[in-house]
N, C-alpha and C positions, 0 to 999 in steps of 0.2 A: 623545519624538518632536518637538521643540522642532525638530528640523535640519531637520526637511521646509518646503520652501518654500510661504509661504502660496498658496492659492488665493482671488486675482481674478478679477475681470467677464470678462476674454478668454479665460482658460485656462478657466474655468468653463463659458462658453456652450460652448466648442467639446468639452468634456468630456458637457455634456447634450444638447449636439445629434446626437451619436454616441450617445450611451444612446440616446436616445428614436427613434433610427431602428434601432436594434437593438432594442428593444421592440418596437418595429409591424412588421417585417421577419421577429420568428421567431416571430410566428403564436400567443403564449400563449392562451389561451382566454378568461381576465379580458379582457386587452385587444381582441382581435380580434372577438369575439361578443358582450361587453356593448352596449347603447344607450350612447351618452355621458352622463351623468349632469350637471347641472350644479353647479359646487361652488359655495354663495350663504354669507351668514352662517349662515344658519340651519342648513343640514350642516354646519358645521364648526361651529359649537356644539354639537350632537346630540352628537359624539364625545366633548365635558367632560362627557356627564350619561347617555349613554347606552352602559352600562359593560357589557351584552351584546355589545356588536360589534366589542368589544375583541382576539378572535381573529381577526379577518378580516385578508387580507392584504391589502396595498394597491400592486398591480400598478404603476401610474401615479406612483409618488410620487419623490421626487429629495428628499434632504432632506440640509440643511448646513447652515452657520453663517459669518455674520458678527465676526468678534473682533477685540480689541486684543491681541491674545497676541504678544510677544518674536519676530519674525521669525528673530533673529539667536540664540538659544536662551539668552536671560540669564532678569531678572525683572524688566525694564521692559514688565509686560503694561496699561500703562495710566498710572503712575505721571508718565512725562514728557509722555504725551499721543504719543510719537511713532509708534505704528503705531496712532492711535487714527482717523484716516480716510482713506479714498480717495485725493480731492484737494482740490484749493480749489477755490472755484468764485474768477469776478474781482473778487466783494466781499470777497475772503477767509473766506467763510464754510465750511467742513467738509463737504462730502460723506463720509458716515459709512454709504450704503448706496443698492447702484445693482444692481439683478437685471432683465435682461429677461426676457419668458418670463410663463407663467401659474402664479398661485400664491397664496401663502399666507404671508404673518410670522406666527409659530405663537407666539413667546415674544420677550420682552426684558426683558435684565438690566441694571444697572448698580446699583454701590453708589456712585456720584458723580454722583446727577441733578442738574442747576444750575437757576435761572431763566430759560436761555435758550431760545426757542422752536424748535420743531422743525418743520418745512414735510416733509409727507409727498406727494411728485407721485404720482400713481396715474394711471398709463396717460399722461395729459397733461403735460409736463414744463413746459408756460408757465404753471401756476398749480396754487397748492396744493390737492390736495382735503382736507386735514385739515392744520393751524397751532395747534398745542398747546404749551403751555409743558413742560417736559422733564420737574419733578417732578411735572407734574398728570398725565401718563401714569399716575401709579402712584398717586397720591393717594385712588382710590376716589370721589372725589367729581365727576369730569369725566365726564358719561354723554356716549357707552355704557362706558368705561371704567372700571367701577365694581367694588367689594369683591363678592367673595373674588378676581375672575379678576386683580386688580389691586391691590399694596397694597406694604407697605414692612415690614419684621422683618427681626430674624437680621443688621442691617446690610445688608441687600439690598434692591434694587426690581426687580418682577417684574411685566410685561404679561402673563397669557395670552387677550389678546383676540385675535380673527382679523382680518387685515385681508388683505384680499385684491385681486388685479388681476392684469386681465386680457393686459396688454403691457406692465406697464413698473412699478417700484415704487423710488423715489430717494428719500432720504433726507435731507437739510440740515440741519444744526444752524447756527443763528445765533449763530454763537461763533468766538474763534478759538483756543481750545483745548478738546477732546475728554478724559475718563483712561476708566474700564475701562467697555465695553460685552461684550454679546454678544447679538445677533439672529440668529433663528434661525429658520429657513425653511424652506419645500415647494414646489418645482414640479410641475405637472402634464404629463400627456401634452397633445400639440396637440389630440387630440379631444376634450378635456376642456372643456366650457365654463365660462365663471366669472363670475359677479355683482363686480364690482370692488365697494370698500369705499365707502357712502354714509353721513354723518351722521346722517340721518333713518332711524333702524329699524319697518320696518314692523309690523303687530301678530304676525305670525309670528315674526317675530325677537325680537320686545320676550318673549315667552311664552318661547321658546327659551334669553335671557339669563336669564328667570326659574328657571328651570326647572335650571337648574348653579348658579344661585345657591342654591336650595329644595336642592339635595344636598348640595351643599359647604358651607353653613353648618348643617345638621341635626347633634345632637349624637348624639343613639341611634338611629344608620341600622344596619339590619337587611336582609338580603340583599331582601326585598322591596322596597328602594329600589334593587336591581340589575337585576331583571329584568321582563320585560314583564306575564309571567303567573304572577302568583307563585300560583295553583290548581294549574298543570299539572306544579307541581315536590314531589318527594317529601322527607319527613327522617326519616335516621336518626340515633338517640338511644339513647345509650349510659352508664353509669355503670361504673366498675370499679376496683378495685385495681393499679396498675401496680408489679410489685417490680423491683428491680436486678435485671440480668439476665436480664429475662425480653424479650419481643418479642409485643405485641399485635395483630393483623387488627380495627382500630378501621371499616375499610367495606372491601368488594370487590363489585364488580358482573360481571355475566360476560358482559353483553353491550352494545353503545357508549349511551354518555348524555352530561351534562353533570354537571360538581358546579358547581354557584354559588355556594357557601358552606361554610368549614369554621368549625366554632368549639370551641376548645377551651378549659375552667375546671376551678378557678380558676388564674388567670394567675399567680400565688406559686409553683404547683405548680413552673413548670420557672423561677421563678429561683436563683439560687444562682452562684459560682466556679465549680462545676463542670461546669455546660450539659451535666449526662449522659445526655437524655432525646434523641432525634432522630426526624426526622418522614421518614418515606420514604413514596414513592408513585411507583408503576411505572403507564404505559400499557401497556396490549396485552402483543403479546409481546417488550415491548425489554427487551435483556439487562438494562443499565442503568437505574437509576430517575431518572426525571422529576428528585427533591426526594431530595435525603440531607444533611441538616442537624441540627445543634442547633435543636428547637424556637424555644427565645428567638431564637436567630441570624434565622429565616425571619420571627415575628413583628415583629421590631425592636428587641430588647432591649437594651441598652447595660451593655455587661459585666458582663452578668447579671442586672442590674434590666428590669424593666418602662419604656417608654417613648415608642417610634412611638405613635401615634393617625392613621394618614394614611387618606384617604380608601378606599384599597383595602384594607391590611391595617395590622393592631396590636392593640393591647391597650386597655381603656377598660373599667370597670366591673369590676375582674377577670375577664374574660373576651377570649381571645384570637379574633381573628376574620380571615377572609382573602374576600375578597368579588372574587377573580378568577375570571375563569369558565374554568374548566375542559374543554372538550369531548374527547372521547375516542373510540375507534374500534370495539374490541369488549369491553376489558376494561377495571378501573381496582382497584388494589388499594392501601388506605391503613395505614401500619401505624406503632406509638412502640413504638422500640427503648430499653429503660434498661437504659443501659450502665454495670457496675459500677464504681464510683469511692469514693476517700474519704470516710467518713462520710455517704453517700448512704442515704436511708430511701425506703420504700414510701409510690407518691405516689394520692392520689384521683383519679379524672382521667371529667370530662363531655364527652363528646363529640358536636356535633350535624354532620351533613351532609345541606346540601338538594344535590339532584341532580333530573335529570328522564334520560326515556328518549332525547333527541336525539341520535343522535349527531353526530360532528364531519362536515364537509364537508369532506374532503380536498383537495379543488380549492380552495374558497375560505379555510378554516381554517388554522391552525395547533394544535400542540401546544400545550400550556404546562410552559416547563421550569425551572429555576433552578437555575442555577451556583453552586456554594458552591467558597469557595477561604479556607482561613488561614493563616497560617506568616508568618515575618520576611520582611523586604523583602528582596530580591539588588542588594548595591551596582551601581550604573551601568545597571539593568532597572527599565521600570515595571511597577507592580502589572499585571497581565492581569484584568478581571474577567471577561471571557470572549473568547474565541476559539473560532467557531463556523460548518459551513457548513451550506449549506440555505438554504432562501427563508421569511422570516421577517419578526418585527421585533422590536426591543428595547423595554421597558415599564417597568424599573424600576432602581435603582441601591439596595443597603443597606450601607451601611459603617462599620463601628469602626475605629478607628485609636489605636494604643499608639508611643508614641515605645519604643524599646528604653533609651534616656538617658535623667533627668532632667535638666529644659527646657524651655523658649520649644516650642511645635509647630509647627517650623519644617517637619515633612516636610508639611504642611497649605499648602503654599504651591504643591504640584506641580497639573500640570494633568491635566484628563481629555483623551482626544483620540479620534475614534471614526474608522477605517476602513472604507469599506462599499464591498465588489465590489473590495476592491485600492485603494480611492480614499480618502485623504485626506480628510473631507467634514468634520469640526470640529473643532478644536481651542482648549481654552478658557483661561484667563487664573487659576486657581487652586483649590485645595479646596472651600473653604467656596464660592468661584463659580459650580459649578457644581450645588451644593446649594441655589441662588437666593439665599444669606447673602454676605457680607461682612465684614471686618476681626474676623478671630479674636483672642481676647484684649483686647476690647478692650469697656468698657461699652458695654452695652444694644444690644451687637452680638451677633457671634458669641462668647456667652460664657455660655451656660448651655440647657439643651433648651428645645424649644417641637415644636411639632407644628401643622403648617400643612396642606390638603388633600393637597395636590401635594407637599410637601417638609417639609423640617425639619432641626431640629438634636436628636442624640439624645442626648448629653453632652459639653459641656465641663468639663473639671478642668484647670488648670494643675501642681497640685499632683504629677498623676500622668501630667502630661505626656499626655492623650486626650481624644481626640472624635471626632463619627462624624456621618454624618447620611444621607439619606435623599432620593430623589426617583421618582417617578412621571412617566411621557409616557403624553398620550392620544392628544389631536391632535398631539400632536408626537413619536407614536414613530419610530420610527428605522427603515424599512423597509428591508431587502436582497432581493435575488434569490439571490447566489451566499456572498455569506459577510459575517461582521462582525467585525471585532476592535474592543473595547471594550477601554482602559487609562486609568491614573490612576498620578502619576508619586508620588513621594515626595520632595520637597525641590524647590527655588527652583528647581534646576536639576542637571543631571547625577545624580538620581537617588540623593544621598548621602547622605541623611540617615534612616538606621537607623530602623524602627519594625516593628509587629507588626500585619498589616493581615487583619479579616475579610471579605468581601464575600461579599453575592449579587446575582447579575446576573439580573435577572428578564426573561423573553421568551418569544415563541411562533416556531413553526419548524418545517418539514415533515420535519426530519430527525432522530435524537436523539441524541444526543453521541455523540461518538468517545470521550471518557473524562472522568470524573470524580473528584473530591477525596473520599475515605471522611471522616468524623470519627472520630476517636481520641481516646483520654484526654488524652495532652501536647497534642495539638491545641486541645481544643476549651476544657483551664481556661484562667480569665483571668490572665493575668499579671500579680502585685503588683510593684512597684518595691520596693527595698528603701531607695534615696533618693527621696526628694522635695523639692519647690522652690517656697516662694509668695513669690508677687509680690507685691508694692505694689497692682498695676493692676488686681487681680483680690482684694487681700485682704479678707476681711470683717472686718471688726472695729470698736467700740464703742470711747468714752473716754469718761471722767470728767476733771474740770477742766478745763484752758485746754490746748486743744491747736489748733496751726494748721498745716494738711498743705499740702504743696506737690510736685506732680508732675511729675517731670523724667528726660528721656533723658542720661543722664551715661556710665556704663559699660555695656561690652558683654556683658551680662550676658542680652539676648535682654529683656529687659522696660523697665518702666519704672521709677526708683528713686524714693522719697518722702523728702522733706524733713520732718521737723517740730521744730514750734520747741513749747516746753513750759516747764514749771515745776515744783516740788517735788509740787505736790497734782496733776499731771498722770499718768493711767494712760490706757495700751491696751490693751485686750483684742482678742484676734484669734483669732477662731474657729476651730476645728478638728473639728467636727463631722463633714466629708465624707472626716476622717483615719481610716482603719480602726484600729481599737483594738490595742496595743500597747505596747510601749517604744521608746525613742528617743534618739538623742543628738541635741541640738540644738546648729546653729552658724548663726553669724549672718555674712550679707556685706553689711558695711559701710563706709563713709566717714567718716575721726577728721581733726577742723581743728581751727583755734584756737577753734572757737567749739563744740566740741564737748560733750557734758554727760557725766556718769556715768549708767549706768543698771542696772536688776536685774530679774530673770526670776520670776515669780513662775506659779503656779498657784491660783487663788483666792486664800487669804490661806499656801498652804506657801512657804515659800521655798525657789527652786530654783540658783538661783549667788547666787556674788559681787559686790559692785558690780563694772562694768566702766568704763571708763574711752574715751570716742571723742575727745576731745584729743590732739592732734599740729598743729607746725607746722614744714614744709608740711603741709598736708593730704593725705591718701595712700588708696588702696581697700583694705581689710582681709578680703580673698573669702572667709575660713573661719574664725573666731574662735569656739572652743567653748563656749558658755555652761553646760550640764549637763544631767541627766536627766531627761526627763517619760515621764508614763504618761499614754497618753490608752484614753479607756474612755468608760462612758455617763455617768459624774460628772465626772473629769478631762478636759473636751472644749472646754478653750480654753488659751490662756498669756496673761498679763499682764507684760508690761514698765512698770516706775516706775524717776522719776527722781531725779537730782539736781544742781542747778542752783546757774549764778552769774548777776551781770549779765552774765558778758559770756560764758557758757558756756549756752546753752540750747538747743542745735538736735541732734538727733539723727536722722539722714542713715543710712536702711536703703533697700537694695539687693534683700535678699531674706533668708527663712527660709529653713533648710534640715535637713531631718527625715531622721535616718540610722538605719534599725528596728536595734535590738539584737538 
């Protein structure tokens, strides 16, 4: 969706001044008959910790985003700085964010904060009410912008503090170049009052900040940290044998309640290749179920291991948990279908669900539904992870991603972009970008899982070409009235870059799907490559004697290549632990100069080729040179290359392994 022309401050106001007179014009009931309520910090924190209110819908709300994303539909979302602001002001400093109206900054991202200060006008445009330096936003250490709602991983930095104002909220960076942001926003109705943003937090507030921090950094939170009155909710408790083929009624109620809590052990139970167990759960009398997924899929699993930990749902202690509240109308029927597949065994399976007798408020409520979708990408189309009408709002994003090639994950470079009521309302700047990370592939960034409250990364592999990750909206769900389409592209741009994408798109909604994705056997196994590809930038590996690495972008190989210069007593070993067990033809792409050495493949002390030879002058790329056969297993689970050297032959210049299953 790259071709849609961005939306600015003109097109904008006059786009929510038309909403918001059609809101108050057609009489809704939320709108027309509540008191005005006023929004301060302290309700708009309440939403980061108070995870009961999470179905309500939010009449009032206008929600969009600020980005640097490629106007003109390339992949300069940031990199040259040039759609990274507004305007200048006449000191030449960056207008990077200019909203009239009453509201809300819900989140901000950027994986490039600098030292330069930031002047935040709130309502008053002659003088700053908040002058922050740009990495201390996220630093945790600048109260009130403090850890968890604030911090830096994944290669990302991520505010979710609220800052709010009443008429007017402008932005400045004292700089004169911008690269990747995204802010991201709420307006209210006019009859909404609002507490504009003050340094000084009152002891309400200060409790309030407490109190998201006291949940989000708790390690063994239990549905009792969800709800208000955890006496008045019930649990069912189940143990049982689940065989292939068979289909369990794990809860059913028959008349409207709440579930607050599912939990299903041990979490081993549904990993595997095969993801053959699936969780379904129908409301009332809809044709369609709510949830029909692979188990690990709904928890968070990364191709078929255990992995999310996020504040609402995952895995943690062997035990899978989903702590989204559920409200329902008259009925609610939970059920794990195991579906026969290859060498699949009879699984043990514990199951708890706290519920209570509430039912849903149809007027104010929504459902809770999630979209499951898997299959390869369609060249020149972005992934859809959901397309959906009804009055609503979106709450979650979980996605795996498989390059169909081995290679660079370059389809990790596509954007999300959300349409809400027909409108254009955000479009973001990359994958990993909008999972709150940044620079995939690349150290102590996006380059291996973590699990953060709100987001995550739930595996990177280079080797196997995948990664996936994860995020949660509280205060910043995505409200609609009439519809939303939710997508995420695959590749830099134009959609071209081949992969195998799973998602669920997590949300509540007074309507229930027009149609859904079954899971199937081809569907739901994981897909092994049968090449594979390590990098330099990403390899692990150990040496013995005198070795000196040097990292460098030379060929276009999608990574980055390693120089090393060495000696006779010089070895590297380079792990292959994360390589699933097998056989293999191994070829090596590499670089032969005049300064090249000889070298040989070893596996512990077996030897596995010949010396080879990277001497050549000119110097020339050698993309596929077969070195020989390994077996990797639980003992066989590295390779060793030794060398052999001159004075004037010592450097051996690798590009990349490359592992082809026999």
């Amino acid at each position: 969706m790259k071709n849609i022309a961005a939306i600015r401050l003109p097109q904008l106001m006059i786009v929510l001044s038309l909403w918001l007179q059609s809101q108050l014009a057609s009489g809704q009931r939320e709108v027309k008959h509540e008191t005005p309520k006023t929004a301060s910090l302290a309700t708009e924190l309440q939403n980061l910790y108070k995870i009961s209110d999470l179905p309500r819908y939010r009449t009032e709300s206008f929600s969009a985003e600020e980005s640097t994303y490629d106007r003109k539909g390339g992949n300069d979302d940031g990199f040259a700085g040039t759609y990274s602001f507004i305007r200048k002001t006449q000191e030449g400093n960056l207008v990077i964010f200019d909203i009239k109206g009453r509201g809300v900054i819900n989140r901000i991202w950027t994986p490039t904060p600098t030292e330069d200060s930031l002047d935040f006008y709130i309502d008053d445009t002659s003088k700053p009410a908040l002058t922050i330096r740009y990495d201390d936003l996220f630093s945790g250490k600048k109260f009130p912008f403090i850890f968890p709602l604030c911090g830096s991983q994944l290669g990302g930095n991520y505010c979710y503090f609220p800052i709010l104002f009443e008429k007017r909220c402008m932005i400045i960076a004292r700089t004169k170049k911008m690269q990747f942001h995204q802010i991201q926003y709420r307006l209210f109705a006019d009859n909404r009052m609002v507490q504009s943003f003050h340094a000084q937090l009152s002891g309400e507030e200060k409790t309030a900040l407490a109190k998201v921090a006291n949940l989000w950094e708790k390690e063994d939170r239990d549905f009792t940290d969800y709800v208000e009155e955890p006496a008045k909710f019930q649990v069912a408790e189940d143990s049982f044998l689940l065989e292939p083929g068979e289909t369990k009624n794990i809860f059913s109620l028959n008349h409207g309640g709440t579930i607050a809590g599912l939990e299903l052990s041990p979490a081993g139970a549904f990993e595997g290749l095969q993801k053959a167990i699936d969780l379904r759960i129908t409301w009332d009398d809809e044709t369609l179920p709510a949830i029909d997924c692979p188990v690990a899929d709904f928890f968070g699993y990364a191709f078929g291991k255990v992995s999310m930990q996020g504040l609402l749902a995952g895995s943690r202690n062997g035990r899978d948990y989903c702590f989204i509240p559920m409200p329902f109308d008259k009925k609610a029927k939970l059920e794990l279908i195991y579906r026969r597949a290859p060498g699949v065994s009879p699984a043990m399976i514990h199951v708890l669900v706290h519920y209570n007798s509430q039912p849903r408020n149809p007027q104010t409520e929504g459902k809770f539904y999630a979209n499951w979708k898997m299959g390869k990408t369609v060249d020149g189309v972005a992934h859809t992870l959901l397309s959906t009408k009804g009055q609503g709002h979106y709450i979650g994003t979980i996605l795996q991603a498989q390059g169909q090639h081995a290679g660079m994950t370059y389809f990790f470079e596509g954007d999300d972009s959300t349409v809400i009521d027909g409108q254009l309302r955000i479009h973001g700047t990359g994958s990993e970008d909008y999972f709150n990370g940044g620079w995939y592939a690349l150290l102590d960034c996006w380059d291996s899982k973590m699990s953060l409250p709100l987001h995550g990364d739930l595996e990177y592999s280079l080797p196997y070409s995948r990664t996936g990750g994860y995020r949660n909206y509280l205060n910043d769900k995505l409200s609609f009235s009439q519809s939303i389409l939710q997508t995420i592209e695959h590749g830099p741009s134009n959609n071209d870059i081949p992969a195998i994408y799973t998602s669920l798109a997590l949300y509540y909604c007074s309507l229930p799907p027009a149609d859904i994705a079954r899971p199937e056997e081809v569907q739901t196994a994981v897909f092994l490559p049968d090449t594979l590809m390590i990098y330099p930038q990403l390899m692990e590996y150990t040496v013995d004697g005198s070795v000196d690495a040097k990292m460098a972008w030379v060929y276009p190989t999608g990574g980055t290549s390693c120089l090393f210069t060495v000696n006779d007593q010089s070895l590297i070993r380079v792990s292959l632990k994360d390589i699933a067990a097998g056989s293999y033809k191994l070829f090596v792409d590499l670089q032969s100069s005049e300064t090249g050495c000889d070298f040989s493949l070893y596996q512990k002390q077996t030897k596995r080729s010949e010396w080879n030879s990277t001497y050549s002058n000119p110097k020339k790329r050698v993309p596929q040179q077969y070195l020989g056969d390994l077996e990797v297993n639980n003992i066989f689970n590295s390779l060793s290359l030794r060398f052999k050297t001159s004075s004037a032959k010592k450097q051996f210049f690798l590009n990349r392994l490359i592992l082809v299953k026999k």
